[in-house]
C-alpha positions in Angstrom: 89.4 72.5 80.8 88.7 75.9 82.0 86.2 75.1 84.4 88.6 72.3 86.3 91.1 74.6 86.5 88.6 77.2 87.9 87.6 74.9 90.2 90.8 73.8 91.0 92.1 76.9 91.8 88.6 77.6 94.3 89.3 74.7 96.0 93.0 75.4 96.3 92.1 79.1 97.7 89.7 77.7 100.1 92.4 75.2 101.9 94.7 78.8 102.3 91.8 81.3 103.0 91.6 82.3 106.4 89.3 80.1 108.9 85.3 80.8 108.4 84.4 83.2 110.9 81.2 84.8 112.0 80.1 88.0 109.9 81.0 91.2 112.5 78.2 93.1 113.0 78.8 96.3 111.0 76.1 98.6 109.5 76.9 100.3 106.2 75.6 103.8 106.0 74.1 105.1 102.7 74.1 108.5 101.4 70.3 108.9 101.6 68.2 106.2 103.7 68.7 103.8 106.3 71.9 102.0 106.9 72.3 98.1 105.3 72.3 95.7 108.2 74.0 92.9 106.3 72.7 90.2 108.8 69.2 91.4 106.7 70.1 89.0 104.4 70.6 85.8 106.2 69.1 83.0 104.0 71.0 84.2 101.3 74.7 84.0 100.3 75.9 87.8 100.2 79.4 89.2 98.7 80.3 92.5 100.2 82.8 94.1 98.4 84.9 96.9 100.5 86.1 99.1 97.5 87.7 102.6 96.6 85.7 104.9 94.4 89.0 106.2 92.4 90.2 102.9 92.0 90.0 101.4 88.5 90.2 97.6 89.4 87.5 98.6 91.7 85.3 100.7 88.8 85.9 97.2 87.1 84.4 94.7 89.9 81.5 96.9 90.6 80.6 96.3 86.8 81.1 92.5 87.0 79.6 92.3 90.7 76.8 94.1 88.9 76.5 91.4 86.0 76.8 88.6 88.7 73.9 90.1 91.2 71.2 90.4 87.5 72.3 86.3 86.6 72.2 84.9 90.7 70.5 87.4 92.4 67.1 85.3 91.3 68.8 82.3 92.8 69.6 83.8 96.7 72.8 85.6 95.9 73.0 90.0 97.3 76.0 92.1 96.0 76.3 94.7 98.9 79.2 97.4 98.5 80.7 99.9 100.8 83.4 102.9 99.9 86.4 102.9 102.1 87.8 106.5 101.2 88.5 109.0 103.4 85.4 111.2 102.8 83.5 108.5 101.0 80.1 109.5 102.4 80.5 112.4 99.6 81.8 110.3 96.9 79.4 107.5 97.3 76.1 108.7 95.7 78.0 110.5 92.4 79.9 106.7 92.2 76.2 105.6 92.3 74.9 108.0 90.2 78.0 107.4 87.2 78.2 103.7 87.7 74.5 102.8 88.5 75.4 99.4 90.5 72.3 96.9 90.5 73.3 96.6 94.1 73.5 98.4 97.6 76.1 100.9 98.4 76.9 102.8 101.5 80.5 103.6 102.8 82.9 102.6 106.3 85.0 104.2 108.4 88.5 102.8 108.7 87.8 101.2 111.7 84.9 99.6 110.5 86.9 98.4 107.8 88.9 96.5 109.6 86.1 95.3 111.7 84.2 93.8 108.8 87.4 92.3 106.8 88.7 91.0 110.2 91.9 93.1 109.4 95.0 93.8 112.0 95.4 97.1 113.4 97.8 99.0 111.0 97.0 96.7 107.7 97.1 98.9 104.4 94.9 95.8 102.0 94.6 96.5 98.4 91.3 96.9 97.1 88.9 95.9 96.3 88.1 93.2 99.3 85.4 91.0 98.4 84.0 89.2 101.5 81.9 85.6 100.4 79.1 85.2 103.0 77.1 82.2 103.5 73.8 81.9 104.3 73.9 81.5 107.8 76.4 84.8 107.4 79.6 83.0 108.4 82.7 84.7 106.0 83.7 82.0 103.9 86.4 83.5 102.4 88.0 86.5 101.6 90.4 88.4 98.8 92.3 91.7 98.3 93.1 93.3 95.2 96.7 92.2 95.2 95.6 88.3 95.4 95.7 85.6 92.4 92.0 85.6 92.6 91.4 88.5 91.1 93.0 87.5 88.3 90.1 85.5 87.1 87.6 87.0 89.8 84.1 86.4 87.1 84.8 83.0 86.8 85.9 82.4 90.8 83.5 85.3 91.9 80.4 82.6 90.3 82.0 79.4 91.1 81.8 80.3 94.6 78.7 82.4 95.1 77.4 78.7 93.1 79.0 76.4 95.4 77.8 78.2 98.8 74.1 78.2 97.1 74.2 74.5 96.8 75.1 74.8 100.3 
């Protein structure tokens, strides 16, 4: 029963989520090291996950996204995150260093920010925004922290990063 519902509601959130659109072309700097090019992982499907590093539900993806990239990473799937706080090339690496992530993190500028999510000028989202990115890195679909997904975002999070695979 859960798993109709589940996919229900998927399928439901892709007939409202905004059009596919082509993945902007935004590096993510790191800390230390060069800066992820997220077109680096055409081929596979890639959620990018634009995140604050005070912000509980955020402390609470980052665990799950890091569960999610150990069970699909095998099967073509890259977890990349990137801090959005003002500052957040300082806060990055002791997030790293407490959370330990099993994935990529740098951080974004504002402005990068809302290059990447596709965001209008002025737009305070809630966080975290998880960005699904096919293989051919066209953004599939997109959620904010204040959306219904996130609700249920481990079984919708895998439901999706499934369904693009089969893709």
């Amino acid at each position: 029963m859960f798993s109709r519902t589940l996919l229900l509601f998927t399928l439901a959130a892709s007939i409202f989520a905004k059009e596919p659109r082509p993945l902007a072309p935004v590096p993510i700097p790191t800390p230390r090291g060069p800066k992820i090019n997220l077109a680096q992982y055409r081929g596979k499907v890639v959620v990018a996950m634009i995140f604050s590093t005070h912000c509980q539900d955020c402390i609470k993806s980052v665990d799950l996204l890091s569960k999610i990239q150990k069970d699909l990473g095998p099967k073509g799937l890259q977890v990349v995150a990137a801090a959005g706080d003002e500052n957040a090339q300082y806060l990055v690496e002791p997030f790293v260093e407490r959370y330990k992530p099993t994935f990529p993190i740098g951080y974004l500028t504002k402005d990068d920010i809302i290059k990447l999510a596709d965001l209008p000028p002025g737009k305070r989202p809630v966080v975290p925004i998880l960005l699904f990115i096919d293989k051919k890195g066209v953004v599939r679909f997109q959620y904010f922290g204040d959306d219904p997904f996130m609700k249920t975002e481990d079984g919708s999070t895998r439901s999706i990063v499934e369904n693009l695979q089969k893709q």
